[in-house]
Structure formats: C-alpha cells, structure tokens
C-alpha positions in Angstrom: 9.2 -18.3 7.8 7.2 -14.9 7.8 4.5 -14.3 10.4 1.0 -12.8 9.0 -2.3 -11.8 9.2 -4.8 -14.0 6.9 -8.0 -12.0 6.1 -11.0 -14.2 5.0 -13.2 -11.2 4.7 -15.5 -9.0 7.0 -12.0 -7.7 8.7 -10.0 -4.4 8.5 -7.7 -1.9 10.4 -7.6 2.0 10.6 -5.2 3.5 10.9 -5.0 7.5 11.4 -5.8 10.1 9.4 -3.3 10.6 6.8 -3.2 14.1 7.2 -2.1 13.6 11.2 1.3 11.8 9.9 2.6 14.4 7.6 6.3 14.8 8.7 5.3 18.8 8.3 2.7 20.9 6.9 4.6 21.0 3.5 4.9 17.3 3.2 2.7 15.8 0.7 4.2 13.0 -0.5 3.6 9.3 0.4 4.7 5.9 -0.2 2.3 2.8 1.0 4.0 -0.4 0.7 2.4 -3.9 1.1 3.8 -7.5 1.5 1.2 -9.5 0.4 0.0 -13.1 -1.3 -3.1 -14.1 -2.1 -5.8 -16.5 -0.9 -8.8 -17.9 -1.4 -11.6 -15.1 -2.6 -15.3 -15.9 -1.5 -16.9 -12.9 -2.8 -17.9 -11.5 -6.1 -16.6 -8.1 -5.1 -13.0 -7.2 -5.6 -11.3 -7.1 -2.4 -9.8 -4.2 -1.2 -5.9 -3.8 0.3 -6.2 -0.5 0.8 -8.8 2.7 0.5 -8.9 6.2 1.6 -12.3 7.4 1.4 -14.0 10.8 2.1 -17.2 11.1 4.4 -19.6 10.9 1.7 -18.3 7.7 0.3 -16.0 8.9 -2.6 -13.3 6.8 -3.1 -9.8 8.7 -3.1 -7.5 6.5 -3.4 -7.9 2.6 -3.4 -6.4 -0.6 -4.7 -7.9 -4.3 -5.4 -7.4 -7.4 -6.4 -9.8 -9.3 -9.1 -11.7 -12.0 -7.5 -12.1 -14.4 -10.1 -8.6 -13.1 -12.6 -5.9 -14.3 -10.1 -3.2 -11.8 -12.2 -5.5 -8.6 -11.7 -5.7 -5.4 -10.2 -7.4 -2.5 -9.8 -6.6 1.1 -8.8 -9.7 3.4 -8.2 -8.7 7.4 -7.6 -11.6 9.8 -7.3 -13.7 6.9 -8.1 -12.1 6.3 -12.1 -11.8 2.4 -11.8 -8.4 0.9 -14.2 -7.8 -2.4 -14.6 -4.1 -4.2 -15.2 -3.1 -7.6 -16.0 -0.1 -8.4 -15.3 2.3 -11.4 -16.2 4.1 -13.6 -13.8 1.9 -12.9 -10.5 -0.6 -15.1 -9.5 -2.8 -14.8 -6.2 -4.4 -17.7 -6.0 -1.0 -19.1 -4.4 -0.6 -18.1 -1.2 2.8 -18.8 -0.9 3.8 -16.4 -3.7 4.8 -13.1 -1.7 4.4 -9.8 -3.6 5.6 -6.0 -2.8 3.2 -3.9 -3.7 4.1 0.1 -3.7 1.9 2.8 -4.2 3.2 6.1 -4.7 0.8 9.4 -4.1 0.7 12.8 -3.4 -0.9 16.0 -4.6 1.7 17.2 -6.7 2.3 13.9 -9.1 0.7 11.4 -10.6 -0.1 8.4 -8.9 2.4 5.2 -9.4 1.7 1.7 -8.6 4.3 -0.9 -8.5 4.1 -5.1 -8.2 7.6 -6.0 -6.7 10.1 -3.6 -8.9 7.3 -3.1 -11.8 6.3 -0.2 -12.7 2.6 -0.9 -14.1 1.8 1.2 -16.8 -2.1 2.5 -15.9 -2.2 5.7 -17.4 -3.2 6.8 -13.7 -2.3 10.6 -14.5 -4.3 12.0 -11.0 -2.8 13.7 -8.1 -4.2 13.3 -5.1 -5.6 16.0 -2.8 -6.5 14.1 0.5 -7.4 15.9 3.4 -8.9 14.3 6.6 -9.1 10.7 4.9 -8.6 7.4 7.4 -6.3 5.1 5.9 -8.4 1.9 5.9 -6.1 -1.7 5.2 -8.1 -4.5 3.9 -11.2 -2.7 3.4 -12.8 0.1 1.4 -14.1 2.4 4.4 -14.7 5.7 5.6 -14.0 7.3 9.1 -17.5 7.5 9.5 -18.2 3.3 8.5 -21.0 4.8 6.4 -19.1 3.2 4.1 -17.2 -0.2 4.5 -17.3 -2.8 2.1 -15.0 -5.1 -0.3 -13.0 -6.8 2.4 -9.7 -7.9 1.4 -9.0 -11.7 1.4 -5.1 -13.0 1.0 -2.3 -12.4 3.4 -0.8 -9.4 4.7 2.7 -9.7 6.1 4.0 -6.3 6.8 2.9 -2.7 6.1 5.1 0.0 5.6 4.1 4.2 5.2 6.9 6.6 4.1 6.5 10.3 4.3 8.1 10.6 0.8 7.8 9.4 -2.8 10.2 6.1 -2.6 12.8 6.3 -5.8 12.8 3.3 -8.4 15.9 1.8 -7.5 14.7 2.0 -3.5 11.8 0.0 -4.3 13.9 -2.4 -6.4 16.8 -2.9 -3.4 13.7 -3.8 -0.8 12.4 -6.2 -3.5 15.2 -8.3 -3.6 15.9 -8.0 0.1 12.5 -8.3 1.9 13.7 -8.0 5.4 15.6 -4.7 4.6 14.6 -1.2 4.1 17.4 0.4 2.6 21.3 -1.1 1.8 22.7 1.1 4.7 21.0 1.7 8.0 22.5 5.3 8.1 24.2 7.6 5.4 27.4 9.6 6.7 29.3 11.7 5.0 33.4 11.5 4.3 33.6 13.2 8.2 31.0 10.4 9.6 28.3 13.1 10.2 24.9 11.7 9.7 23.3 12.6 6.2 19.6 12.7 6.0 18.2 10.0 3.7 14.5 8.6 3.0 15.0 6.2 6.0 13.8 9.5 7.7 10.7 9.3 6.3 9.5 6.0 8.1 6.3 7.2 9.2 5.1 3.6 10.5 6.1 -0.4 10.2 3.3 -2.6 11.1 5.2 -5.7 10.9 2.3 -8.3 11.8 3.9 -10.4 13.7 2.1 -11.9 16.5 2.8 -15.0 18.4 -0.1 -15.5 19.8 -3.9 -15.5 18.2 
C-alpha cells in the first residue's frame, strides 16, 4: 500500500548541507529516520543508507547494511566500522518494512535504533559535523570525489528532525507508521499552543511518486 523508491545500485540523493538546516546556531542535535526493507544486493560492498562525508573522504557518520548477512548492520563514525546482528529483521524480504532512527549530535553519543530497539554498539562518539552533505543511498562527499557503496533495498519515506527524538517518540511512530506524534498539536489547560518536537520537522521526503 506504501509508495517507494527501489535502489538497485549506482543511485543517490543530496540533500543540503546539514549545517544549513540547523533550527539556530545553537542547535546541534539531530534525528535521521528511515523507512526501509530490503532487496536484492548485487555487490560485495555493503550498501550504504546514509553517509555524511567530509571533503577529503573521511567518513563522519554512515550506516550500512551487510550484503551477504541479511540481519546486519554497520555504523561507521569518524571511520571506526561496528558491526550488529540483530534478531528478528531480515532484508532479504522486501516486504518486511523497518524504522531505522539514528540519533547524533556533538554533545552525545550516537544512538541507532531498528524499529523501537535500541542496538547496543558501544558507539560512545559525538559528532562534530560541519559543512557535511547529507548523502541517502550512498556514501559521498559534496565534492563526489568520493561516492561509492550504493544502497540497494527500498526507501519509503525519510524523515530529519532538528532534535534528539525520545525513546517512547520513536516507539509511538513504530507502531503507527503513518503518524509522527499521537497529537498533531500540544495545548495547554487554556488551549494555547505548547511547543513540542513536532517543531523540529526539519524535512519529510515522503517518496511518493505516481509517475516514473
């Protein structure tokens, strides 16, 4: 029932520089979310959903899937490469949909999470990104001096908050996929407005596209 992009490899998008979509100048806190499921791999190299990588070709920030461990992946900050296997996924079905949340900034340690999971990597790195592209479905640079391990599997919607998204957040959009948050606006006893994470939408790319 979900429209979505299919990546066989060789394909990507950029996006801005991280940096330009900072709510303000004090905000350093993010939250990448992914719909996904797999798909056939046809490559030995692990393929990439995401990447944010510097002009000399350092990975920052990055994660893969395995291509030949359909339960795998891989987070790569500051180029230190860990590994998880994890039970109950499995991408060589594509019909299996997955959330995928990556939390970052430059003031914590970096958090992955499959559907409400949190996967225990031992990934104790901030991150201090500066003029970095965000690259889906490749790992890339703004300069495409680098650009390799294209991502293979479907990607249904992509979602980047301005904020590091709470556990039970990330737990309420698992088990409702086509909602963000249980209300669409906070208000207080009075009715006035209360600002919430839902302010921190920086971008929805929700894939959808009726036509090739």
């Amino acid at each position: 029932l979900y429209n979505s992009l299919y990546f066989t490899g060789g394909s990507w998008i950029e996006m801005a520089r991280l940096d330009s979509m900072k709510m303000s100048s004090t905000a350093n806190d993010f939250t990448l979310q992914f719909w996904i499921s797999g798909g056939e791999v046809d490559t030995n190299e692990a393929p990439a959903l995401f990447s944010l990588t510097d002009e000399s070709g350092t990975i920052i920030l990055s994660l893969l899937r395995d291509p030949n461990v359909n339960n795998r992946l891989t987070t790569v900050i500051k180029s230190q490469v860990i590994s998880k296997d994890i039970n109950n996924i499995d991408f060589s079905n594509s019909g299996n949909f997955y959330l995928i949340s990556v939390v970052f900034s430059n003031n914590d340690n970096v958090k992955v999470y499959i559907d409400s999971t949190l996967l225990e990597m031992n990934l104790s790195n901030t991150i201090n990104f500066d003029s970095e592209m965000l690259i889906v479905g490749a790992i890339a640079n703004e300069q495409r001096t680098t650009l390799e391990n294209f991502w293979y599997g479907y990607i249904d919607e992509i979602r980047l908050w301005n904020t590091a998204l709470v556990d039970s957040t990330i737990k309420f959009q698992t088990e409702h996929p086509d909602k963000l948050g249980d209300h669409y606006r906070y208000t207080d006893i009075n009715g006035n407005e209360i600002p919430s994470y839902l302010d921190s939408l920086i971008g929805i790319w929700r894939l959808n596209f009726e036509n090739p």
